[in-house]
C-alpha positions as CSV (number, residue, x, y, z in Angstrom):
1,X,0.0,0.0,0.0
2,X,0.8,3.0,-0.7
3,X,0.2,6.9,-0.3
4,X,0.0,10.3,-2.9
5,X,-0.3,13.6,-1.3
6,X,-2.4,15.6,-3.5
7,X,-1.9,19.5,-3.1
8,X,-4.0,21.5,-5.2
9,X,-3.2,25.8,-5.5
10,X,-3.2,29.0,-6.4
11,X,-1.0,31.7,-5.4
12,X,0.1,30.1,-2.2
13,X,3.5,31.6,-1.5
14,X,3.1,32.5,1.8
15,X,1.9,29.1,3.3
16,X,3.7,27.0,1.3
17,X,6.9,27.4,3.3
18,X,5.4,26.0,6.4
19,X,3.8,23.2,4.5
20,X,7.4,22.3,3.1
21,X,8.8,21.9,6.0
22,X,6.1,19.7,7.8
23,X,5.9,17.4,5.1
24,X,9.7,16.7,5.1
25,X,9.4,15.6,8.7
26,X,7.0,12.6,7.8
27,X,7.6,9.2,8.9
28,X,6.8,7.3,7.0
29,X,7.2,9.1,3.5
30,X,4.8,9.3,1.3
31,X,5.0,7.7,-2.5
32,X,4.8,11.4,-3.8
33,X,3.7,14.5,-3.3
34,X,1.9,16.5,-6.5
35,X,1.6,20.2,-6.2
36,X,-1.5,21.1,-8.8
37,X,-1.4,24.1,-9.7
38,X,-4.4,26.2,-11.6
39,X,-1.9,29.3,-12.7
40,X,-0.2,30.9,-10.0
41,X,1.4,34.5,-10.1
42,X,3.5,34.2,-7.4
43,X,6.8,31.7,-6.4
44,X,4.6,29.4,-5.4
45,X,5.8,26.7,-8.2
46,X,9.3,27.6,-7.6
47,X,8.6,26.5,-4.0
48,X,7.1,23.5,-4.4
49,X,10.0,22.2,-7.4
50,X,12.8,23.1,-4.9
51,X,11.6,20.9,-2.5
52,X,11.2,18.2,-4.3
53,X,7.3,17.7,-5.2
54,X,6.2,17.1,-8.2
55,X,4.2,19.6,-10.5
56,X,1.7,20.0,-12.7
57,X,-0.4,23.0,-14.1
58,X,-4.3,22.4,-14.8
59,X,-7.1,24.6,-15.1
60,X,-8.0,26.4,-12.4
61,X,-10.5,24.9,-10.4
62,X,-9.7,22.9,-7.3
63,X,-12.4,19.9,-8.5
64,X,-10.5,20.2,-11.4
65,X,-7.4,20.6,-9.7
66,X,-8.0,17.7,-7.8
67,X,-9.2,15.2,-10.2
68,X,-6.4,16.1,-12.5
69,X,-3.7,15.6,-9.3
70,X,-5.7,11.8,-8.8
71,X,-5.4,11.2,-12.4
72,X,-1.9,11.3,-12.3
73,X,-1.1,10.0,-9.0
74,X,0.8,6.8,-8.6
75,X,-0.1,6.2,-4.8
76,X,-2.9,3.0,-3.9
77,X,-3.9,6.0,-1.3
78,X,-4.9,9.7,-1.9
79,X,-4.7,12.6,0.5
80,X,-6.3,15.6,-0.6
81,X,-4.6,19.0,1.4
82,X,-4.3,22.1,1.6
83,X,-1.7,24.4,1.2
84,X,-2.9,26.2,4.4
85,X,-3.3,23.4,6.3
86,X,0.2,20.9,8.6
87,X,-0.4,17.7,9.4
88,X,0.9,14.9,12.0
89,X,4.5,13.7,10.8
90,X,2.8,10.1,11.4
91,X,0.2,11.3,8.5
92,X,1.0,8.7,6.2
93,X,0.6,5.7,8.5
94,X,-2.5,6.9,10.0
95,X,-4.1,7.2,6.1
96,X,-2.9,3.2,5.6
97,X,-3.7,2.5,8.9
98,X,-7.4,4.0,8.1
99,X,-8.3,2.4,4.9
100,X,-6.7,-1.1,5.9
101,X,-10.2,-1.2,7.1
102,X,-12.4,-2.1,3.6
103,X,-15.3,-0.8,5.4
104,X,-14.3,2.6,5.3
105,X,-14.5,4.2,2.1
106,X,-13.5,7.6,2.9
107,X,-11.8,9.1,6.0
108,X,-10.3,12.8,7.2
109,X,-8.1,14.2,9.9
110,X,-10.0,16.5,12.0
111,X,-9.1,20.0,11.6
112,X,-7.3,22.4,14.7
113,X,-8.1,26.1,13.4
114,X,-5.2,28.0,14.3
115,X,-3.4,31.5,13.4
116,X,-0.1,32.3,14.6
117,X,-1.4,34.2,18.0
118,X,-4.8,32.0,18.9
119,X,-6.6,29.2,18.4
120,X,-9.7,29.4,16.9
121,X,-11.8,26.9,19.6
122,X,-15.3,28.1,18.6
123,X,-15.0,27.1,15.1
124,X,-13.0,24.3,15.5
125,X,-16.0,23.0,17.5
126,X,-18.2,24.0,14.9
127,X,-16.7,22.5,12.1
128,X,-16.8,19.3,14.4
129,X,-20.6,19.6,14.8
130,X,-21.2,20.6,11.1
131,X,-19.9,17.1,9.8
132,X,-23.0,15.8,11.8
133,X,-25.6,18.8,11.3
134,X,-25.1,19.5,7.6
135,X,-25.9,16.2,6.3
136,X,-28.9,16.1,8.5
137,X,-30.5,19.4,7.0
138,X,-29.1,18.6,3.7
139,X,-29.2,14.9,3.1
140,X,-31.4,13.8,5.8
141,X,-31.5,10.1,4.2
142,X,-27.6,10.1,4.4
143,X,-27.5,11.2,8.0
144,X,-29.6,8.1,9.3
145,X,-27.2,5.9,7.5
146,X,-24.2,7.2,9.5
147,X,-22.8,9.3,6.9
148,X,-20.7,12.9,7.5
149,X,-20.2,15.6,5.5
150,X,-16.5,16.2,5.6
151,X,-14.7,19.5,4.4
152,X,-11.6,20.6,2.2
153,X,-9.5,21.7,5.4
154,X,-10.0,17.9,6.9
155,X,-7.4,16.6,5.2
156,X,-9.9,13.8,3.1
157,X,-8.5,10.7,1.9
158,X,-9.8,7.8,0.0
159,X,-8.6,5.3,-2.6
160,X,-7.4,6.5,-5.4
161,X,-9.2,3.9,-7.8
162,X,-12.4,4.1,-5.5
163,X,-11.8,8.1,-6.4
164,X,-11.9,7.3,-10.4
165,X,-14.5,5.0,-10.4
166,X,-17.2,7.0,-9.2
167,X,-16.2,10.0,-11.4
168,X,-14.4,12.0,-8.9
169,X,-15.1,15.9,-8.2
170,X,-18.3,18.2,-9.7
171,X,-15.6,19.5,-12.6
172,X,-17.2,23.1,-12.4
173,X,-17.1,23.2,-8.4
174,X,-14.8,25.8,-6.9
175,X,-15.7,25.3,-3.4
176,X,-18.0,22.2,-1.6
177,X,-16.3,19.4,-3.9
178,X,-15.6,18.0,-0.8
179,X,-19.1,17.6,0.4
180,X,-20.2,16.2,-3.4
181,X,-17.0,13.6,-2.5
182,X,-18.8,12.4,0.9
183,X,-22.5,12.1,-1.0
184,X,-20.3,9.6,-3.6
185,X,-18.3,8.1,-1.7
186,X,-21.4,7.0,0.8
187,X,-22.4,4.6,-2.5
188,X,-19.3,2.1,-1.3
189,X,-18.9,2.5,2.5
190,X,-18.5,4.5,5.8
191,X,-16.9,8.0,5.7
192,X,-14.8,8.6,9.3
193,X,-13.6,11.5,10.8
194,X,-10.2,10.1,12.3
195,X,-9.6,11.8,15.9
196,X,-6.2,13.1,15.0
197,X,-5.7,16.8,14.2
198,X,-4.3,18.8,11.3
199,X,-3.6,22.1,11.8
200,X,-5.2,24.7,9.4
201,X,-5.2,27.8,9.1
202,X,-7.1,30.8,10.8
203,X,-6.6,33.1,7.8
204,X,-10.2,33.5,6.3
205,X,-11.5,34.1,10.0
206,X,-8.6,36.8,10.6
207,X,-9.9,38.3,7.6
208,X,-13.5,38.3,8.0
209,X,-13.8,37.9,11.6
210,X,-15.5,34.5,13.5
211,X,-19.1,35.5,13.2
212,X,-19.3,36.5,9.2
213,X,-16.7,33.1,9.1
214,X,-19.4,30.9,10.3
215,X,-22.2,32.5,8.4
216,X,-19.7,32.2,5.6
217,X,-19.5,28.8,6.0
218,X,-23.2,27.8,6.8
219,X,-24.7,30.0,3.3
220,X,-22.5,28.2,1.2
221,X,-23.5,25.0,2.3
222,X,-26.9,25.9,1.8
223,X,-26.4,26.8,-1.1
224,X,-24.9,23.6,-2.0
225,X,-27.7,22.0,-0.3
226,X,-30.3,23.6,-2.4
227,X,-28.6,23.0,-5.9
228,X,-27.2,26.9,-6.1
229,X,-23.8,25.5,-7.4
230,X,-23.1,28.3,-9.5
231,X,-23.3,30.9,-6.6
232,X,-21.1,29.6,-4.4
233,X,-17.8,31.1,-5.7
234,X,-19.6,34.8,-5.3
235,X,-20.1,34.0,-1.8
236,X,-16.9,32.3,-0.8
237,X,-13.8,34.9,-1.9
238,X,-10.8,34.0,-1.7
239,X,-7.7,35.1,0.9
240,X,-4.6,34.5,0.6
């Protein structure tokens, strides 16, 4: 068995120096690491080919990001993360550790929300609840067959031919690809939150401040909830 870390960006500069770093302390390695990039401006390609990682350019898109980083992945295992987002140097054991278990179809870290002067508790917490609330409201018939909604900053992994079978991401998504991912990936088994953190980070609540972060979060899932695909984007900028 073996494990791909998928990392799809744009214009990531600033966090990919942390991200470096933390992924060069893993033990055990991964099989690769692709950096999928959708047209960056910036150095963060540069960054990512001096360490090491292999790159491609794609359209920009993360659905499309990410389908085009599983495509060409060589790992039995794929770990979707973020540039934003560190985590445990034990990462890929607890991913083959995870899906060893055939019942499991898809699996996530759970996600610390942290800036570089605070931790963000509150929505931390709330992104805990929202893997149980949001299927409830949203795919009620989901919910009562144990399934979660997990989210991009979880760290979600699966298996890579699982991934391709069922079609992978919504090509047109830009955010909530992730949730479309759990509502698939339900089709072939259970979808776990693993109790080990990844730390992501606090930027978009820095920016916009916790309570319009929240509501933030919660219309866009709405929206997705209520087939308004093609206004999420307007309501989710981005920050860098």
């Amino acid at each position: 068995m073996s494990t791909s870390i998928v990392v799809p960006v744009l214009d990531e500069e600033a966090a990919l120096p942390a991200l470096v770093e933390r992924l060069a302390s893993l033990d055990p390695r991964p099989a690769e690491i692709v950096l999928v990039d959708g047209g960056s401006s910036d150095a963060t390609v540069e960054l990512a080919q001096a360490a090491g990682w292999r790159v491609i350019s794609g359209e920009r898109g993360r659905a499309r990001q990410i389908n085009l980083g599983v495509a060409e992945a060589i790992g039995d295992n794929v770990c979707v993360l973020h540039a934003d987002t560190l985590p445990p140097a034990d990462m890929v054991a607890v991913i083959e550790e995870t899906l060893a278990d055939k019942r499991i179809a898809l699996a996530s870290f759970t996600p610390l929300i942290k800036g570089p002067h605070k931790t963000r508790w509150f929505t931390t917490a709330h992104n805990w609840i929202k893997t149980w609330y949001a299927p409830l409201i949203t795919r009620p018939h989901l919910f009562f067959r144990g399934v979660r909604l997990l989210f991009g900053d979880h760290a979600m992994f699966f298996r890579r031919d699982d991934f391709r079978r069922l079609g992978g991401c919504t090509p047109g998504d830009a955010v909530m690809e992730e949730a479309d991912l759990c509502v698939k990936f339900a089709r072939l088994g259970r979808i776990k939150l693993v109790p080990r953190w990844v730390e992501t980070s606090d930027r978009r609540i820095a920016a916009w401040g916790p309570l319009k972060a929240n509501w933030i979060y919660f219309k866009v899932g709405m929206l997705w909830a209520f087939g308004l695909r093609d206004r999420m984007a307007k309501h989710y900028p981005d920050v860098r």
